[in-house]
C-alpha positions as CSV (number, residue, x, y, z in Angstrom):
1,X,-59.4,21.0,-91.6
2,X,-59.3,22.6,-88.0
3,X,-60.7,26.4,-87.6
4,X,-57.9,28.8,-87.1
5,X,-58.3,30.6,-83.5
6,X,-57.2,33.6,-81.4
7,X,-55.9,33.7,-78.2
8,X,-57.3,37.0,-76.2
9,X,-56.3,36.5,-72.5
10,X,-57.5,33.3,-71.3
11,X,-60.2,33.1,-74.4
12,X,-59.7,31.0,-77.1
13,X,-61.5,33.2,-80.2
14,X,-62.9,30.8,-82.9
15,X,-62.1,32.2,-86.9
16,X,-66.3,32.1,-87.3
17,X,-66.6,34.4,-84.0
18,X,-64.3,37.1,-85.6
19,X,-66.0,39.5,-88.4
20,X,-63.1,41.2,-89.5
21,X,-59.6,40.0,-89.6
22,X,-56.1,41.5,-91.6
23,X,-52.4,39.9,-91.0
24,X,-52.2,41.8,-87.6
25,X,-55.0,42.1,-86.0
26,X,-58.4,40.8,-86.1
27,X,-62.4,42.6,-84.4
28,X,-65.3,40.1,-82.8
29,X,-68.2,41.3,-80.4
30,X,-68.0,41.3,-76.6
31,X,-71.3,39.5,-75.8
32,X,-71.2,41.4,-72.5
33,X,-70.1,45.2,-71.8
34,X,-67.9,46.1,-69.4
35,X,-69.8,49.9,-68.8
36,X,-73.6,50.1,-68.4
37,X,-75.7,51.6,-70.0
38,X,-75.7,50.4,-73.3
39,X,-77.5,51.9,-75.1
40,X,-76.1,55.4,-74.9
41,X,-79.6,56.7,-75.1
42,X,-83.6,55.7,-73.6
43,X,-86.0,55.8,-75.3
């Protein structure tokens, strides 16, 4: 049984990567921020 996947750009996106998924669309994390400063605030 192969995982599904999901193309995004040149990234292949493994079904176990994704945490929430419908018929036409699906949400995973960026492991790395395209702005600085996360997080919004210092402590």
């Amino acid at each position: 049984m192969a995982d599904e996947t999901y193309k995004f750009g040149p990234y292949t996106i493994y079904q176990k990567e994704s945490f929430y998924s419908t018929d036409l669309s699906y949400a995973f994390v960026n492991l790395r921020p395209v702005l600085p400063g996360f997080p919004y605030y210092q402590i």
